[in-house]
C-alpha positions as CSV (number, residue, x, y, z in Angstrom):
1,X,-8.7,8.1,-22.7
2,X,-12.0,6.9,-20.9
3,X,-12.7,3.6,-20.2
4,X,-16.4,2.6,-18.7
5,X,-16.2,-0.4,-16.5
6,X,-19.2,-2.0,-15.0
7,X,-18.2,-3.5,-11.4
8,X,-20.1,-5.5,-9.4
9,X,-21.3,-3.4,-6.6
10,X,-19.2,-5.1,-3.9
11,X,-15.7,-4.9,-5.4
12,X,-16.7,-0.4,-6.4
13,X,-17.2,-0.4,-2.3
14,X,-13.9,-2.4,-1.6
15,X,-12.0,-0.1,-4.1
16,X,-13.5,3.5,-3.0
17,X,-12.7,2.1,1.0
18,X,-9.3,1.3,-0.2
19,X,-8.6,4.7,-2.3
20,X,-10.2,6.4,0.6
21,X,-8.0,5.1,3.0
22,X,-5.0,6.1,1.1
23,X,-6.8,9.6,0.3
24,X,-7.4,9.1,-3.3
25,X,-10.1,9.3,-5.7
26,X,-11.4,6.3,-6.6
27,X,-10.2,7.0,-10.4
28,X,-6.5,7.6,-9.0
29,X,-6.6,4.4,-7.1
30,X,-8.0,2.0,-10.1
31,X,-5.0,3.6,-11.7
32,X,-2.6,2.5,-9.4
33,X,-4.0,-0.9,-9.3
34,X,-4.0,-1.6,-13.1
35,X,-0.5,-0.3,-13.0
36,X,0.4,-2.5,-10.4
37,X,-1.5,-5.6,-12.0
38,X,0.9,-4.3,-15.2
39,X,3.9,-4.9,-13.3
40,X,3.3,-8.2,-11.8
41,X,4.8,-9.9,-14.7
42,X,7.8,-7.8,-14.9
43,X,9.4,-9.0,-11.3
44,X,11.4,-7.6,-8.9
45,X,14.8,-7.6,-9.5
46,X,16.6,-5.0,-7.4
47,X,16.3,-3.2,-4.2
48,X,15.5,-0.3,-6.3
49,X,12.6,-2.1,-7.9
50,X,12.0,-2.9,-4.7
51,X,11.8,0.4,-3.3
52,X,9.9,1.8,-6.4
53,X,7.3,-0.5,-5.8
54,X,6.5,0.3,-2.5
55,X,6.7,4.1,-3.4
56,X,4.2,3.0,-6.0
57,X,2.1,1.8,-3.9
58,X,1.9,3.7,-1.6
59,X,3.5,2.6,1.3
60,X,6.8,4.8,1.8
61,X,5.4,7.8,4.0
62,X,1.9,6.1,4.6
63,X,2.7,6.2,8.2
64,X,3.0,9.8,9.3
65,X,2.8,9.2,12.7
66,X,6.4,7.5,13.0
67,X,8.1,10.6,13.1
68,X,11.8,8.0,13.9
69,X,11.3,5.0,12.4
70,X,14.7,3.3,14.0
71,X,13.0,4.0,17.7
72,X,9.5,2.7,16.3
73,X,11.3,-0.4,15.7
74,X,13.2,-0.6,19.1
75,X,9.5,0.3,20.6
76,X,8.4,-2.9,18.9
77,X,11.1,-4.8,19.2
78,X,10.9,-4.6,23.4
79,X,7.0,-5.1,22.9
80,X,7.4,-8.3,21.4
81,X,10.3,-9.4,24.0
82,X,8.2,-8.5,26.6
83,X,5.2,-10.3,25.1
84,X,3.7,-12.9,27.7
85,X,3.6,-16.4,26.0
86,X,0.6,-18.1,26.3
């Protein structure tokens, strides 16, 4: 099914950034998002929802340079201990 939506010019430039960003095509993302926007109603209720969610979204394996997540969050973890107060 085709849809034709007429966006204002600034939010089709915020959306293509964002889909290109996550290396989709702007028709993917918009997907995504009304998908999401679906959801919203529906609540979390689990860990697994949880986790779907993010998969969903995007964000499980969005950062492929943390090749060991559990030292990533060590790395931070003495970052932010070390942090000078101000």
């Amino acid at each position: 099914m085709s849809v034709m939506l007429d966006l204002p010019q600034s939010l089709e430039k915020e959306l293509s950034t964002e889909a290109a960003q996550l290396g989709l095509s702007l028709s993917e993302y918009v997907i995504r998002v009304l998908i999401a926007g679906r959801r919203v109603g529906q609540g979390i209720k689990s860990g697994a929802d949880l986790v779907n969610y993010w998969h969903n979204e995007g964000l499980i394996g969005s950062r492929s340079d943390i090749v060991d997540s559990q030292e990533h969050a060590r790395l931070l973890r003495r970052q932010a201990e070390q942090r000078v107060k101000e």
